[in-house]
ChimeraX commands (.cxc) that place a marker at each C-alpha (Angstrom):
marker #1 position 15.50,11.41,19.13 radius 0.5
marker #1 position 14.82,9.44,15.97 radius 0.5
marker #1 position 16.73,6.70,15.17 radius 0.5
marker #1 position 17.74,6.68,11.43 radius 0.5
marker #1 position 19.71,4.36,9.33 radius 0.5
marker #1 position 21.18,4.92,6.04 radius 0.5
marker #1 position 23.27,2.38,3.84 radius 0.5
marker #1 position 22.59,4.24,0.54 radius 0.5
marker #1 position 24.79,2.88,-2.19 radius 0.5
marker #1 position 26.68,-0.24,-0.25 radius 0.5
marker #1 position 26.45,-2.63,-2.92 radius 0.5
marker #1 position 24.18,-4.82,-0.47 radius 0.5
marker #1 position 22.45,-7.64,-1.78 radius 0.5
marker #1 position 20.41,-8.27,1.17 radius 0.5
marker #1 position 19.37,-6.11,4.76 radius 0.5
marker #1 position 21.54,-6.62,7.45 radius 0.5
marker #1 position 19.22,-8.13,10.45 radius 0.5
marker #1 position 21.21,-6.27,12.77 radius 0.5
marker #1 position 19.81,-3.13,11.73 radius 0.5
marker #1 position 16.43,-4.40,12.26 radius 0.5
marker #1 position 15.94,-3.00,15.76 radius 0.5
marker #1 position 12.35,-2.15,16.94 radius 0.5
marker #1 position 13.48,1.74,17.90 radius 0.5
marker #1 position 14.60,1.99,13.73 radius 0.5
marker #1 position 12.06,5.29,12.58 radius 0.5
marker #1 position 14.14,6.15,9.42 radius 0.5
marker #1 position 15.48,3.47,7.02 radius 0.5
marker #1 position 17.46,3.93,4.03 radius 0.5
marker #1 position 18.56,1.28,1.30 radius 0.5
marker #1 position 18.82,3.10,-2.13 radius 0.5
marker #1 position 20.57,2.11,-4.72 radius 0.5
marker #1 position 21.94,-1.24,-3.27 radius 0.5
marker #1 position 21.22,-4.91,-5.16 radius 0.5
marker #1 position 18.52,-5.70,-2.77 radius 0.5
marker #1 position 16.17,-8.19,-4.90 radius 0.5
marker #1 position 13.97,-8.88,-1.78 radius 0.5
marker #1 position 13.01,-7.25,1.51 radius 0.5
marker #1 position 12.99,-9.60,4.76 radius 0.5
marker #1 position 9.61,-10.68,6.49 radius 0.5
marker #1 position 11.30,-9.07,9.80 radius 0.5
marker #1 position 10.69,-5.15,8.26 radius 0.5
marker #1 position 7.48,-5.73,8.83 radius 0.5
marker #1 position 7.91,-5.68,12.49 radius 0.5
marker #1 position 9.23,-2.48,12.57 radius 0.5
marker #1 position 5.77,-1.10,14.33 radius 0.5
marker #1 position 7.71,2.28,14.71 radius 0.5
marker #1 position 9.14,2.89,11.30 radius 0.5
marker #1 position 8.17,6.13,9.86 radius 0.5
marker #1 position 10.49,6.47,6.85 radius 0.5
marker #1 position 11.36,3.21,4.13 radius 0.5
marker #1 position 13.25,4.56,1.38 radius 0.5
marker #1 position 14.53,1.48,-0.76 radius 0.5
marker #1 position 14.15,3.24,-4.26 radius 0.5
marker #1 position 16.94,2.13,-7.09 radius 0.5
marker #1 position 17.51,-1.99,-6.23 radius 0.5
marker #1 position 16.44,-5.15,-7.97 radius 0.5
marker #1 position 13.39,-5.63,-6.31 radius 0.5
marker #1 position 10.96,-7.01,-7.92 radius 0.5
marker #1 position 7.89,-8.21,-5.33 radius 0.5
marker #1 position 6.71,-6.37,-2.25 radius 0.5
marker #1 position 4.77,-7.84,-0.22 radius 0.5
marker #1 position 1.74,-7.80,1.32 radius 0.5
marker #1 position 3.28,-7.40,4.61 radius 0.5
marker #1 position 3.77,-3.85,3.61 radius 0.5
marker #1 position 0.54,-2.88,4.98 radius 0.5
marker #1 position 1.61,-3.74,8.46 radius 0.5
marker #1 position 3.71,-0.93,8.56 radius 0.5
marker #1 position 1.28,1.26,9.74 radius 0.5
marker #1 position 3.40,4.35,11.35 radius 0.5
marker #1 position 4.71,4.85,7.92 radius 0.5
marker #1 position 4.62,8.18,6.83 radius 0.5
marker #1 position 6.97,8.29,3.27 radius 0.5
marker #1 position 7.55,5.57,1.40 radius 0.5
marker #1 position 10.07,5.40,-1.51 radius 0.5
marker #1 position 10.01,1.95,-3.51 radius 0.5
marker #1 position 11.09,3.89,-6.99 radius 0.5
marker #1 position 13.46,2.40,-9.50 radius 0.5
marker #1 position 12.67,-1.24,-9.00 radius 0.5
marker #1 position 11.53,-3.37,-11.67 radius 0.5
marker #1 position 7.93,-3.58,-9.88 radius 0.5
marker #1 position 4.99,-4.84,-12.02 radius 0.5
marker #1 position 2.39,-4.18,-9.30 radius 0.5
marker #1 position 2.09,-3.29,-5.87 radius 0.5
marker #1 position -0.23,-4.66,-3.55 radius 0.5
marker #1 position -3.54,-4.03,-1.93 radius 0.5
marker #1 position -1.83,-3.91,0.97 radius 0.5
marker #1 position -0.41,-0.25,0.56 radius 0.5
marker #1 position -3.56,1.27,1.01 radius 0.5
marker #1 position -3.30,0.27,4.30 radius 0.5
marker #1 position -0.80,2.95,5.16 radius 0.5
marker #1 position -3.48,5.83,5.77 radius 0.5
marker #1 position -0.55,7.98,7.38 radius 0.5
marker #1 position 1.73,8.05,4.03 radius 0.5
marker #1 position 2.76,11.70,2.86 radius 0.5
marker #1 position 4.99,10.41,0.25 radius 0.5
marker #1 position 4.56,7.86,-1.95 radius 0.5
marker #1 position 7.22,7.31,-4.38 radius 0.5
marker #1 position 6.39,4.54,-6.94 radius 0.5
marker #1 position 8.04,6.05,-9.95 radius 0.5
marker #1 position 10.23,4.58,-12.59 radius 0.5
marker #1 position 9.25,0.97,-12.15 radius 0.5
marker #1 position 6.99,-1.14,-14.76 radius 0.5
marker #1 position 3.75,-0.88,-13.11 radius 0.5
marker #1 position 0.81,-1.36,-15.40 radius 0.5
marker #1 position -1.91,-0.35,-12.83 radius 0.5
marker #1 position -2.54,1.10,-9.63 radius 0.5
marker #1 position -4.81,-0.96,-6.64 radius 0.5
marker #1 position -7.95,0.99,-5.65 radius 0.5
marker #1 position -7.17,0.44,-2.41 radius 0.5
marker #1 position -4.57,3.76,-2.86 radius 0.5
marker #1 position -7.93,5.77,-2.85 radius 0.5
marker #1 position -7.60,5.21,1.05 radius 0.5
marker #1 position -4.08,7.73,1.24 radius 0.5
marker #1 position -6.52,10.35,2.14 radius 0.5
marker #1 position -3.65,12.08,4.01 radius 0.5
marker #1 position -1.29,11.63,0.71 radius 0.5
marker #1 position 0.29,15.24,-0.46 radius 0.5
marker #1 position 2.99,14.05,-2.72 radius 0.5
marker #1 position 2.47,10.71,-5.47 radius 0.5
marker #1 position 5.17,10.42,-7.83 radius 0.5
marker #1 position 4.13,7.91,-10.26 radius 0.5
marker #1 position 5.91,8.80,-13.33 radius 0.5
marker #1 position 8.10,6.72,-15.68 radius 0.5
marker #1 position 5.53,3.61,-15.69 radius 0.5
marker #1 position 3.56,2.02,-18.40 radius 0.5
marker #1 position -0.13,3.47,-16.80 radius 0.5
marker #1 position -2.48,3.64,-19.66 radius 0.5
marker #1 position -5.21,5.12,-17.40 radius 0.5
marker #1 position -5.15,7.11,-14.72 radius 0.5
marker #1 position -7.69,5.68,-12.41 radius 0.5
marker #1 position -11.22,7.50,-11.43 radius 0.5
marker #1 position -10.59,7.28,-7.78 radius 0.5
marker #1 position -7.75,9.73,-8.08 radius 0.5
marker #1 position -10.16,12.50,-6.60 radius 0.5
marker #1 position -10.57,10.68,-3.42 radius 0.5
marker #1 position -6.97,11.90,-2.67 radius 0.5
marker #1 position -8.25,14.89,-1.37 radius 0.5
marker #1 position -4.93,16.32,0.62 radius 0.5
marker #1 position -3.04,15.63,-2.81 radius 0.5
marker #1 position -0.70,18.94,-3.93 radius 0.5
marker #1 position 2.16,17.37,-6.00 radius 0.5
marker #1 position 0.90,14.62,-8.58 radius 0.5
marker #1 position 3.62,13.30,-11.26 radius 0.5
marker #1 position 2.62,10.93,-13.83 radius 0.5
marker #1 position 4.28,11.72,-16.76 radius 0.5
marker #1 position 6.70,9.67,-18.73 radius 0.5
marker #1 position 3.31,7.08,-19.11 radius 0.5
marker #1 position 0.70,6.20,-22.31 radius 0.5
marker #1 position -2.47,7.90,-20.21 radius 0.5
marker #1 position -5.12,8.48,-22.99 radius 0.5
marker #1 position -7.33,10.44,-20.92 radius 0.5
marker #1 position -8.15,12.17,-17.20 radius 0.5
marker #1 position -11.03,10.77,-15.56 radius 0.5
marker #1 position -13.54,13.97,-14.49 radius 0.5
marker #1 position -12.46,13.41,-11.11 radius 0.5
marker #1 position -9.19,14.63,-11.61 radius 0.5
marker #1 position -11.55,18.22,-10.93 radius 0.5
marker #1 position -11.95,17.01,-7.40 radius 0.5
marker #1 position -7.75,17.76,-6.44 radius 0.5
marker #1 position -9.07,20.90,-4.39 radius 0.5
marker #1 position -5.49,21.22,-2.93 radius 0.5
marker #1 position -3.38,20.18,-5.78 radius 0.5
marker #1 position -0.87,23.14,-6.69 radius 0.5
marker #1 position 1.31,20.92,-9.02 radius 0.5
marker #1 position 0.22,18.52,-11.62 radius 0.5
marker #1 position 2.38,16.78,-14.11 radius 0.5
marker #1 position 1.48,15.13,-17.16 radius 0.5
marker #1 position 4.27,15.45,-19.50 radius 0.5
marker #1 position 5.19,12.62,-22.04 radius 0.5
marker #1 position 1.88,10.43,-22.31 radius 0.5
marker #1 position -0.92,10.00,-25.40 radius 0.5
marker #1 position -3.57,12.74,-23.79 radius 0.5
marker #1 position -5.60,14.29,-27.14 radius 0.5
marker #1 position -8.00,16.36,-24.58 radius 0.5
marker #1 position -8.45,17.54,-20.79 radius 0.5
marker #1 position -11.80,16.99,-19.03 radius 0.5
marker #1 position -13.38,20.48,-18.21 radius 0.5
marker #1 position -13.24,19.51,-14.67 radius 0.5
marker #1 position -9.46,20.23,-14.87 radius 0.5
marker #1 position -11.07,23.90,-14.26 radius 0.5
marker #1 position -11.72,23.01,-10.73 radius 0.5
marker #1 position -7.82,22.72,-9.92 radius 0.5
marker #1 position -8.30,26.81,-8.30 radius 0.5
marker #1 position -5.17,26.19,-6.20 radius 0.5
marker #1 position -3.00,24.65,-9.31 radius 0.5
marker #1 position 0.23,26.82,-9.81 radius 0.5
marker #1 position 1.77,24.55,-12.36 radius 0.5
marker #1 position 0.54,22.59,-15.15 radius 0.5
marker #1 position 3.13,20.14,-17.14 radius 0.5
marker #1 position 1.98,19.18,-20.51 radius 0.5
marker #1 position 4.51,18.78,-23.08 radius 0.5
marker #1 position 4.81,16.72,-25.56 radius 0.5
marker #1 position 1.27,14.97,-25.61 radius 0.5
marker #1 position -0.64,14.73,-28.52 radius 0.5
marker #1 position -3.80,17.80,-26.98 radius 0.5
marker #1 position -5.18,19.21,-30.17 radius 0.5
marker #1 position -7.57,21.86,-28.33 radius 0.5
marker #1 position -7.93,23.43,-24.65 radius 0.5
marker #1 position -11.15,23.35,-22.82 radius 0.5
marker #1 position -12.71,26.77,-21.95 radius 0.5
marker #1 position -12.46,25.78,-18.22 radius 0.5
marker #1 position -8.69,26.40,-18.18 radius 0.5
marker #1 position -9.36,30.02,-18.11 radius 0.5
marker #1 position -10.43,29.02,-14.64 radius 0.5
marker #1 position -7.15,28.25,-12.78 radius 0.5
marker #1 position -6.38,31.81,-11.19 radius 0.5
marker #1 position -3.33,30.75,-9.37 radius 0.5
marker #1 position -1.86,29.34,-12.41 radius 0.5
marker #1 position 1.93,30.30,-12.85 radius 0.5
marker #1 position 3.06,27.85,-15.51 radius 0.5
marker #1 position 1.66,26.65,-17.93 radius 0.5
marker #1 position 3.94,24.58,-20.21 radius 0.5
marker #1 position 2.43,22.87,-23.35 radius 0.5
marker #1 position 4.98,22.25,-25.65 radius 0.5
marker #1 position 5.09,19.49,-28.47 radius 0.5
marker #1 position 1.76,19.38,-28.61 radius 0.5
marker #1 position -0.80,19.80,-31.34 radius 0.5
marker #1 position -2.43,22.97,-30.89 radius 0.5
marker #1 position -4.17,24.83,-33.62 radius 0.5
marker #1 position -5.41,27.26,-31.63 radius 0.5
marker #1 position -5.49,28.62,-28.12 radius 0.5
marker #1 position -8.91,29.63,-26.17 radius 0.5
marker #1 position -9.55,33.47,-25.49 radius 0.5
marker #1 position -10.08,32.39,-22.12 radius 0.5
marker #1 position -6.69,32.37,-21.86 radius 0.5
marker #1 position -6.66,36.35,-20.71 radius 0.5
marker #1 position -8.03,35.46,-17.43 radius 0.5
marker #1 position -4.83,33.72,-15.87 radius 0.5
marker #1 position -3.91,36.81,-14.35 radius 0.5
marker #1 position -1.10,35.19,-12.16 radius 0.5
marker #1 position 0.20,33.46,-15.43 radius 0.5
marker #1 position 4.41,34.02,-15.45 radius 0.5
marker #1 position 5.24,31.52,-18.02 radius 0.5
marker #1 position 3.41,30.22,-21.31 radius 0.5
marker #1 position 4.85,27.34,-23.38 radius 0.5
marker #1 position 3.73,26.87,-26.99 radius 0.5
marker #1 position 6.79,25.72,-28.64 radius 0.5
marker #1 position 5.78,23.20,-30.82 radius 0.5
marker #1 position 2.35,23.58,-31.85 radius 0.5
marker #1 position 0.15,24.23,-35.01 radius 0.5
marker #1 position -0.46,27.67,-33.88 radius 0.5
marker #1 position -0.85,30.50,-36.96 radius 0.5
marker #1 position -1.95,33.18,-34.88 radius 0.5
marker #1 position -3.13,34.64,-30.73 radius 0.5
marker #1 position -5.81,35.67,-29.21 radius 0.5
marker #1 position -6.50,39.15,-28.42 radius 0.5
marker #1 position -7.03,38.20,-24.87 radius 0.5
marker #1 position -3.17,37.53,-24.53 radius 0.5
marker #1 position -2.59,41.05,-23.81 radius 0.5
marker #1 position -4.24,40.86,-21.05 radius 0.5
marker #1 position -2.29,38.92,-18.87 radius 0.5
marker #1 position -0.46,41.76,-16.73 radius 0.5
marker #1 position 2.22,39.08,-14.84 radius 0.5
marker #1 position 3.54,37.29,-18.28 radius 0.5
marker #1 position 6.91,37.29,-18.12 radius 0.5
marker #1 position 7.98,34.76,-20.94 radius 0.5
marker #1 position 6.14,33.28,-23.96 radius 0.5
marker #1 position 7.26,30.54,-25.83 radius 0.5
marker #1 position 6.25,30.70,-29.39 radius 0.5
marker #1 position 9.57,28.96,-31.43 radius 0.5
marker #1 position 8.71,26.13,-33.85 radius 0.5
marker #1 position 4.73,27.25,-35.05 radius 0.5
marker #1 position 3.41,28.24,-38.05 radius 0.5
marker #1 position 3.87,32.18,-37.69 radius 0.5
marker #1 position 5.62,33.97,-40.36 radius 0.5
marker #1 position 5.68,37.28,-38.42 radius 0.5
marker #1 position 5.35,38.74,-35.09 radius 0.5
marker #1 position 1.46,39.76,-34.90 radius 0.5
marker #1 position 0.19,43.19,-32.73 radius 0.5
marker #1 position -0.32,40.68,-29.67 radius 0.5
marker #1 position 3.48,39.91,-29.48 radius 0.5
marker #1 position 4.27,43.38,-29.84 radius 0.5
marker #1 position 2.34,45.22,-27.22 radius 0.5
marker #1 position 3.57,42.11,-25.03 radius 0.5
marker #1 position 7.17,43.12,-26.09 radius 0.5
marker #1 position 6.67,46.77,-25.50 radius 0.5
marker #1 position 5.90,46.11,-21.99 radius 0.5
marker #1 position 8.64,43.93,-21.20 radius 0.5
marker #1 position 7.69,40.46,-21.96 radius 0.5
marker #1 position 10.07,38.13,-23.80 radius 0.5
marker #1 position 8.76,36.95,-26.70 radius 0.5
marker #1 position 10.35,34.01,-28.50 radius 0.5
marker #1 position 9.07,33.43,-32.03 radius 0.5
marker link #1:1,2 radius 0.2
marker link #1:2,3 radius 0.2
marker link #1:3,4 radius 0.2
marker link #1:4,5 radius 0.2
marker link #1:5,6 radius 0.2
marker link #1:6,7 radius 0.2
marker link #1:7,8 radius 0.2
marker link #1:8,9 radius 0.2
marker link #1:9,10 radius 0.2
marker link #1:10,11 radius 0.2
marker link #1:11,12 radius 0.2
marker link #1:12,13 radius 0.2
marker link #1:13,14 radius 0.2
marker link #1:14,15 radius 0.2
marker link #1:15,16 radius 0.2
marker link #1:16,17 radius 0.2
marker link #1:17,18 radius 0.2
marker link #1:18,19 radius 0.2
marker link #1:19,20 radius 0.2
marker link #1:20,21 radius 0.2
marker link #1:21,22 radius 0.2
marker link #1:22,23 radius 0.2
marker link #1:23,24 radius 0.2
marker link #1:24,25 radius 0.2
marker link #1:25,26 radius 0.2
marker link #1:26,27 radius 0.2
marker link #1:27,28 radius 0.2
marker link #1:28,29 radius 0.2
marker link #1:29,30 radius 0.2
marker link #1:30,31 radius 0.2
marker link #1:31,32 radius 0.2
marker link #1:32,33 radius 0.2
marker link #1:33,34 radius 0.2
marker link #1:34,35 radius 0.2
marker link #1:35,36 radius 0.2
marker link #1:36,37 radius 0.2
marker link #1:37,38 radius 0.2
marker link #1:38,39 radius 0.2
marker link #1:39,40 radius 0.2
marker link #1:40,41 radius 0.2
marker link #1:41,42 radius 0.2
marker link #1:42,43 radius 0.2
marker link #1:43,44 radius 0.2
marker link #1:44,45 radius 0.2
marker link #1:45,46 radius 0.2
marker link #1:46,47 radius 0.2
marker link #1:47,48 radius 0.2
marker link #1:48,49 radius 0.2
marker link #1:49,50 radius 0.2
marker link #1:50,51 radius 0.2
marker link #1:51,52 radius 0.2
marker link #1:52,53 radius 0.2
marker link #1:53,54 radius 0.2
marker link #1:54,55 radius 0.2
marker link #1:55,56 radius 0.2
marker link #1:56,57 radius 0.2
marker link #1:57,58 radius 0.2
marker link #1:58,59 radius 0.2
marker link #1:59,60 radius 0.2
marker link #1:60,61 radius 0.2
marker link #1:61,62 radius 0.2
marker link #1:62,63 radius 0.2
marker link #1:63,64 radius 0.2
marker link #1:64,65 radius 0.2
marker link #1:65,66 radius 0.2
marker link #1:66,67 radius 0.2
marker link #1:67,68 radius 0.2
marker link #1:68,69 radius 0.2
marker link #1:69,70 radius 0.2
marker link #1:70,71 radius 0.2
marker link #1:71,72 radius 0.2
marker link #1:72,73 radius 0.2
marker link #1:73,74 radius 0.2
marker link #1:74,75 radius 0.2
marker link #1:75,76 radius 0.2
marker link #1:76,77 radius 0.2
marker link #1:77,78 radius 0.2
marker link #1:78,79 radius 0.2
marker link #1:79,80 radius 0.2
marker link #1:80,81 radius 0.2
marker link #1:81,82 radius 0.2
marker link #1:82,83 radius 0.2
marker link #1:83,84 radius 0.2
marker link #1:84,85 radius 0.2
marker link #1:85,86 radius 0.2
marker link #1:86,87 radius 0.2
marker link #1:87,88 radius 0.2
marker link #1:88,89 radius 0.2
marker link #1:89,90 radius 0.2
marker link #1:90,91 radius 0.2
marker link #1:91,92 radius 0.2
marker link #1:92,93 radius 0.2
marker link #1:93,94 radius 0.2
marker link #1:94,95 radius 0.2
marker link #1:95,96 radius 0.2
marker link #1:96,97 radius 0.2
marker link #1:97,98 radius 0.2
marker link #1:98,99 radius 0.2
marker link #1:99,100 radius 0.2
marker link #1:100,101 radius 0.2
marker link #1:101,102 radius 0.2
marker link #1:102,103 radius 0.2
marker link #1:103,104 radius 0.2
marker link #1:104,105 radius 0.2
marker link #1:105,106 radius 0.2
marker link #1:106,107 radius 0.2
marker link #1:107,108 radius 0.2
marker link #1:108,109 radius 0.2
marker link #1:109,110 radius 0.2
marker link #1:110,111 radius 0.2
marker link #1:111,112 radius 0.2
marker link #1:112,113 radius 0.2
marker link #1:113,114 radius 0.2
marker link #1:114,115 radius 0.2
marker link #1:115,116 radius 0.2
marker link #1:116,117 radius 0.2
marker link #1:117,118 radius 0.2
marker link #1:118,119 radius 0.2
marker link #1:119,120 radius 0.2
marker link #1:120,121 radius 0.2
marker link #1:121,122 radius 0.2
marker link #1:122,123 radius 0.2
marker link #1:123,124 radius 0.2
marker link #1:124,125 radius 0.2
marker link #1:125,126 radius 0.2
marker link #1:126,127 radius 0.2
marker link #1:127,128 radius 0.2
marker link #1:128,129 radius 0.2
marker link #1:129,130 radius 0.2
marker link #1:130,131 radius 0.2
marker link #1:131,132 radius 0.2
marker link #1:132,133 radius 0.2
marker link #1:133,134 radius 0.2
marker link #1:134,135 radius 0.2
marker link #1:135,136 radius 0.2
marker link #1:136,137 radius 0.2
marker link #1:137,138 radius 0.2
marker link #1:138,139 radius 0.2
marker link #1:139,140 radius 0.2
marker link #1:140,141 radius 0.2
marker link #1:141,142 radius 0.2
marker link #1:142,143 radius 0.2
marker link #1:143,144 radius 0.2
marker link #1:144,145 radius 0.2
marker link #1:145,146 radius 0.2
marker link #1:146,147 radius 0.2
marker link #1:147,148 radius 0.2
marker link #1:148,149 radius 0.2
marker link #1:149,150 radius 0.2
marker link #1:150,151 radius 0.2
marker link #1:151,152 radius 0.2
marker link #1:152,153 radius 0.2
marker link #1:153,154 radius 0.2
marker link #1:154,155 radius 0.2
marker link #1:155,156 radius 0.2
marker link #1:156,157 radius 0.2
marker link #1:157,158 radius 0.2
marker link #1:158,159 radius 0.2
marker link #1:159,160 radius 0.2
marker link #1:160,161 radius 0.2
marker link #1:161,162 radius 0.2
marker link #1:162,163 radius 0.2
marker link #1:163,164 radius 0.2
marker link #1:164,165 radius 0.2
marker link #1:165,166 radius 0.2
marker link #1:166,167 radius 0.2
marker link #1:167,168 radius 0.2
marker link #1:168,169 radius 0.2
marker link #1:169,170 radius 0.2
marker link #1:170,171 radius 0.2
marker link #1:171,172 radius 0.2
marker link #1:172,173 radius 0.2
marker link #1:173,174 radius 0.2
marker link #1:174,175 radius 0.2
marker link #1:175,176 radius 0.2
marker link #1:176,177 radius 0.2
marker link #1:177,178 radius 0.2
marker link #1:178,179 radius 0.2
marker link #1:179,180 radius 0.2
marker link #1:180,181 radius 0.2
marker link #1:181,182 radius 0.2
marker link #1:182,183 radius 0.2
marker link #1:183,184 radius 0.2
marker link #1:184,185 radius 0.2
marker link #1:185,186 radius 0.2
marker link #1:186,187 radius 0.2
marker link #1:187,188 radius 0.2
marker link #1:188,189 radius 0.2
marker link #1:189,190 radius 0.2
marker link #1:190,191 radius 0.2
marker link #1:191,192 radius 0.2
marker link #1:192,193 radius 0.2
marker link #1:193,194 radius 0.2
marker link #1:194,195 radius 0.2
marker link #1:195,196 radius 0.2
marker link #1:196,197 radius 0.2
marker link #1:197,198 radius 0.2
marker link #1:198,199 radius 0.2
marker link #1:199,200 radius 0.2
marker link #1:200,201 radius 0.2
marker link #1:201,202 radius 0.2
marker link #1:202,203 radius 0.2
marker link #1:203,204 radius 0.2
marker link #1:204,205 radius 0.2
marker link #1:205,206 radius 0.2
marker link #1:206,207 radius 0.2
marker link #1:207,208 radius 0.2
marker link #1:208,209 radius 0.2
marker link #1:209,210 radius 0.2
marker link #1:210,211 radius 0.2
marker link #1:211,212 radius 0.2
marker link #1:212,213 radius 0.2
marker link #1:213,214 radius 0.2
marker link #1:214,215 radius 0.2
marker link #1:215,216 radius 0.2
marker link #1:216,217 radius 0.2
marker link #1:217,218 radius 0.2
marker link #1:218,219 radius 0.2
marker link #1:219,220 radius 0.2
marker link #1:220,221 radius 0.2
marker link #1:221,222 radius 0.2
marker link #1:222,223 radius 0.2
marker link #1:223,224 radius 0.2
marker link #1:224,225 radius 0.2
marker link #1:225,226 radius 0.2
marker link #1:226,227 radius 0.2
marker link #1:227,228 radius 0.2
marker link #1:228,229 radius 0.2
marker link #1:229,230 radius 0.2
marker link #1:230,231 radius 0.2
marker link #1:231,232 radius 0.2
marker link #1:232,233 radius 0.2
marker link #1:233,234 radius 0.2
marker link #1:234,235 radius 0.2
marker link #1:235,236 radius 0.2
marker link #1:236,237 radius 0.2
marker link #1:237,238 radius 0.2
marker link #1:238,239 radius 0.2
marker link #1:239,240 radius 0.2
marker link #1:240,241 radius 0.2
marker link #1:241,242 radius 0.2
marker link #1:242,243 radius 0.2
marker link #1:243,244 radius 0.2
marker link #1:244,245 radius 0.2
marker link #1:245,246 radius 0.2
marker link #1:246,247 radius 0.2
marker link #1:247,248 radius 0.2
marker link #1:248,249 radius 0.2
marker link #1:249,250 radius 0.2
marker link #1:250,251 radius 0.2
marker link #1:251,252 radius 0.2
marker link #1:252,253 radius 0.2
marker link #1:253,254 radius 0.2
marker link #1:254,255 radius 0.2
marker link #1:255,256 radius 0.2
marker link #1:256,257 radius 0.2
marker link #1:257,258 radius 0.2
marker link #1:258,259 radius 0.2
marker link #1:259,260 radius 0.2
marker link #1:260,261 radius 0.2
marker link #1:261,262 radius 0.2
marker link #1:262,263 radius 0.2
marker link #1:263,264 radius 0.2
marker link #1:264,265 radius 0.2
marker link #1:265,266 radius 0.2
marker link #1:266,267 radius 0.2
marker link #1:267,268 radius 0.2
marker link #1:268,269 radius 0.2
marker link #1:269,270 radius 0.2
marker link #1:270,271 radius 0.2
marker link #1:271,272 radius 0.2
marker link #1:272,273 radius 0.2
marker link #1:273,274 radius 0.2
marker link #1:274,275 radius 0.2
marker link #1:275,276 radius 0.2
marker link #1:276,277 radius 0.2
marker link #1:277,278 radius 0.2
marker link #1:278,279 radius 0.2
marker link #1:279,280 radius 0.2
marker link #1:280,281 radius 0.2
marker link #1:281,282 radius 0.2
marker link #1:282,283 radius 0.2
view
């Protein structure tokens, strides 16, 4: 049986060594006053689980990459300006959570996480997000909204597994047509970016269920659009947009469309025949 420890919300300023036994697998510090970790967690050879999201922390160290049973890793909500080298080290991680914190850049070295399925890296001040992202080819959850990302490298294409991307809140103008490749992608979180057109390619992510890209600046919308036949949800609020394309009506699983805060004066033939068979239209 596991051994797990949890001191969640203690008001500790530093880790008890007594807790610090070899047998520890499961280790949980959140939302304490840590400022530092102790060089004896890195002897933990058997630790699968550090969660010390929501301190004061504002180094990790190197040591990090000794912990090489780790499997999910949660150093969120510390005032972290980097992270090291090191972490790429941890080829077992699952979970990395390295959001809300003040990082500026990621280390290549994360390209190594081949076995990473969840990266929450949201809430940062990333102005790029890097070209070895593809390399994470296990990926399925990627969050890095709430940053000032510009643009998607091509290899963003290369996610063959992702079914959940998230890029909400940042300066992106366009998407590389490799976002196309994403076949397995059920959502895709865009709002309130700056995207004044939609690459053809979309039309090519057939498991797409939501697609939400409000606040934008979207003067039109592709006619490629029809072919997300497993579309549920469609979020324009927000746009430019005067009118649809024909090809809306052709997407048999819509069940809500988003129109509120556009340019349309009146509801146009597309809205209707999506209204007479029982999608709700908001306009």
């Amino acid at each position: 049986m596991s051994h797990k420890m949890v001191l969640d919300n203690h008001n500790l300023t530093e880790i008890p060594m007594n807790i610090l036994t070899p047998t520890i697998e499961n280790l949980s510090i959140r939302q304490n006053a840590l400022t530092t970790l102790p060089d004896a967690l890195y002897d933990l050879t058997q630790l699968r689980v550090l969660s010390v999201g929501d301190n004061h922390i504002t180094d990790i160290s190197p040591k990090i990459g000794m912990l090489k049973a780790l499997t999910h890793l949660f150093i969120d909500t510390n005032p972290l300006t980097t992270i090291p080298q090191a972490i790429g080290d941890l080829i077992h991680l699952h979970t990395l959570d390295i959001a809300h914190c003040a990082l500026t850049d990621l280390p290549p070295s994360l390209q190594n996480l081949t076995q990473l399925v969840f990266l929450y890296a949201s809430d940062n001040r990333l102005t790029t997000c890097p070209d070895w992202i593809g390399a994470l080819s296990n990926l399925r959850y990627l969050g890095m909204t709430d940053n000032a990302l510009h643009e998607l490298p091509a290899s963003i294409g290369d996610l063959a597994n992702l079914i959940e991307l998230r890029l909400y809140k940042n300066k992106l103008t366009h998407l590389p047509d490799s976002i196309g490749r994403l076949t397995r992608l059920r959502e895709l979180h865009l709002h309130d970016n700056p995207l004044v057109m939609l690459p053809d390619t979309i039309g090519e992510l057939a498991e797409l269920r939501i697609l939400d890209l409000r606040n934008n600046a979207l003067t039109a919308i592709p006619e490629i659009i029809g072919d997300l036949k497993n579309l549920l949800y469609l979020d324009l609020r927000g746009n430019r947009l005067n009118q649809l394309p024909a090809s809306i009506v052709n997407l048999p699983n819509l069940q809500k469309l988003d129109l509120r805060w556009n340019q349309f004066d009146h509801t146009t033939a597309e809205m209707d025949m999506l209204q007479a068979r029982g999608c709700l239209v908001y306009i």
